[in-house]
N, C-alpha and C positions, 0 to 999 in steps of 0.2 A: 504494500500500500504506500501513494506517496506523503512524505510528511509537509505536514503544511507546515513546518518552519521554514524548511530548503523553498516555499514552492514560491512561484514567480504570480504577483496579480495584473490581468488587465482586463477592468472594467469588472465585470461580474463572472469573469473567466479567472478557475485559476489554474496554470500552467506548471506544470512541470519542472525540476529545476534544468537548465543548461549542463549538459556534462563538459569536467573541465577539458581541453583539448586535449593534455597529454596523457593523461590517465582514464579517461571515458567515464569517469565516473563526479556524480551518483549514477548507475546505468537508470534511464527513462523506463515506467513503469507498461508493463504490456500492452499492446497496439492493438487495433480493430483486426480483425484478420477478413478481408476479401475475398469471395469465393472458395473454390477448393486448394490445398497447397499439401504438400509429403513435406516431412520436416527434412531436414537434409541431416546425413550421416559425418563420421567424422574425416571420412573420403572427399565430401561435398563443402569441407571447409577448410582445406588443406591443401595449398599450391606449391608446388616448388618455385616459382620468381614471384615474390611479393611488389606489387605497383608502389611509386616512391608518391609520397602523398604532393597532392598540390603547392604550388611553393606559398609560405607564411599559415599552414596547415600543420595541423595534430598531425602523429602518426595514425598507420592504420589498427583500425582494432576489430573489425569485421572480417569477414572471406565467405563469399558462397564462390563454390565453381562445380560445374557440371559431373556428375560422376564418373569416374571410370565405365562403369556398365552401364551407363546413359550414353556416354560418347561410343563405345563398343556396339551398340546396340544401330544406333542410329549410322554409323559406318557400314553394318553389316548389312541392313537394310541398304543402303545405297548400294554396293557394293552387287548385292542379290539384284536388284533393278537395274542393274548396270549390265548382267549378265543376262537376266531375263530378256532383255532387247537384241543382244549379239543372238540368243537364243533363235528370236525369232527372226531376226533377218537369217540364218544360215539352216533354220529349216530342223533343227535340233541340236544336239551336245557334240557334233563329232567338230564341232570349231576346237573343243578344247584339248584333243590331242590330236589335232591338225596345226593350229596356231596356240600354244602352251604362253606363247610371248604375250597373248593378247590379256592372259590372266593374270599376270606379272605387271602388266601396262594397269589393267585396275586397280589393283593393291595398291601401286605407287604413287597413280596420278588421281585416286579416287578416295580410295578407303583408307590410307596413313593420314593425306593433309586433311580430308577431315574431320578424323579425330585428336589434332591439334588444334585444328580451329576451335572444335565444342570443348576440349579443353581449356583452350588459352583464353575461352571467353569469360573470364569470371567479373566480380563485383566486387571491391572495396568501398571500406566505409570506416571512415573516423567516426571524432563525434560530432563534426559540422558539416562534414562533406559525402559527397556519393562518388564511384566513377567506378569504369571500366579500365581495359587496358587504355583505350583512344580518348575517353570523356569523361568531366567531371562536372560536380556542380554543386555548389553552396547552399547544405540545405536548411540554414537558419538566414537565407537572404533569398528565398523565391518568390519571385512576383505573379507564377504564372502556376498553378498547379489543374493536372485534368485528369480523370479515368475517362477508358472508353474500353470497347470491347475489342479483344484481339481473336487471332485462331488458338482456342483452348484457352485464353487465358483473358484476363482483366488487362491493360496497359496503364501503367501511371506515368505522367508527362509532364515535368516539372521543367520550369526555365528559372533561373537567377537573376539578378541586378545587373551579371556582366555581361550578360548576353548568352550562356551557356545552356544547355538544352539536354536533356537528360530521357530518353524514352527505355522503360522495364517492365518486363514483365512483371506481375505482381505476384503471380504462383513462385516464378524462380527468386524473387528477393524475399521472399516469405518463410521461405525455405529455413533459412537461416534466420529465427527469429529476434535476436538480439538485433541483428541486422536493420531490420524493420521496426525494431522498437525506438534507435538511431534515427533512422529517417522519417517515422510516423512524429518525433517530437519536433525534430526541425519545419514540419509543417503544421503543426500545431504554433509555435511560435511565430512561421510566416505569415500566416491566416490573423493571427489575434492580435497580432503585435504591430507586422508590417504590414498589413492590410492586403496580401495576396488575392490576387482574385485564383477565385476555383469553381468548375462550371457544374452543374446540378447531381450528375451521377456520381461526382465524388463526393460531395455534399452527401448525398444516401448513402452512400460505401462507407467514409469513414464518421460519421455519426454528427457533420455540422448540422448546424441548423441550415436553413435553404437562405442563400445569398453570403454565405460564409461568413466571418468575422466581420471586424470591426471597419465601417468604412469602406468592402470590397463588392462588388458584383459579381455574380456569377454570369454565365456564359454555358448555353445548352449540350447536353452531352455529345459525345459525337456517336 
């Protein structure tokens, strides 16, 4: 439960305290959770190159990345689909001890890179910030917060003060829910504090009242 000593007021909201940058703590108290999510394993939160946080930024204290047998999985399916098609142009399987090279051509230019890619695709999160490997974004300075629906999934769509643009799945950063208890508070503060607009179906997702916080407009879902 949060203590109302630590907590922050504004107006008839009371907020959560800010975790300190370098040590993430007080950790923010449990998030809404959005449709369906798997929690993630201790596989799913465990990279070998950890992302160097934004510069004048905490370090990181979050990690989701896709699992081993997520990434294997979705490889293998490619992979099968990839052969399924040669299948059918050649009429059946004698391609594969006819041309043995074309199986070796999959593996290498198909099924390795990527599962690197669904690898190397992970999330970090201090206590102020979100990002990928390629992008990050300020999540106690968003001006722009949206859900809409994705394939299989919720999308959450945040943009910052500096111009930075942030789009997640909300099953995959759910995952990890410290993760999202992180980023659910920095928008909580940008909503109440800095007057974030956020447009109506996030507003039902995460429990605002309709027209968000203090001073912002909302904007129709997409």
């Amino acid at each position: 439960m949060m203590s109302i000593v630590n907590a922050e007021f504004e107006g008839n909201v009371v907020l959560p305290p800010r975790p300190d940058r370098e040590t993430g703590e007080p950790h923010p108290p449990t998030a809404p959770r959005v449709g369906h999510f798997d929690a993630a394993d201790d596989d799913e939160m465990t990279v070998p190159r950890r992302r160097r946080p934004p510069s004048g930024f905490g370090p990181v204290h979050e990690v989701y990345v896709v699992g081993r047998g997520t990434a294997i999985g979705a490889s293998a399916f490619i992979a099968a689909s990839c052969a399924l098609v040669v299948t059918l142009h050649f009429g059946g399987f004698g391609w594969v001890g006819a041309y043995p090279w074309m199986v070796l051509l999959i593996l290498l230019f198909f099924v390795y890179p990527l599962y690197v890619v669904v690898r190397d695709n992970a999330l970090f999160a201090g206590a102020d910030w979100l990002a990928s490997s390629k992008r990050w974004v300020s999540t106690y300075e968003l001006t722009d917060i949206a859900i809409s629906r994705g394939w299989a999934t919720y999308l959450l769509d945040i943009t910052d003060v500096h111009g930075n643009r942030f789009t997640v799945g909300l099953r995959q950063i759910q995952a990890n829910y410290r993760m999202w208890n992180l980023v659910f508070n920095g928008i909580l503060h940008s909503v109440h504090r800095n007057g974030a607009r956020i447009n109506d179906r996030a507003c039902e997702e995460l429990g605002f009242a309709a027209g968000g916080g203090r001073g912002q407009h909302s904007h129709p879902a997409s």
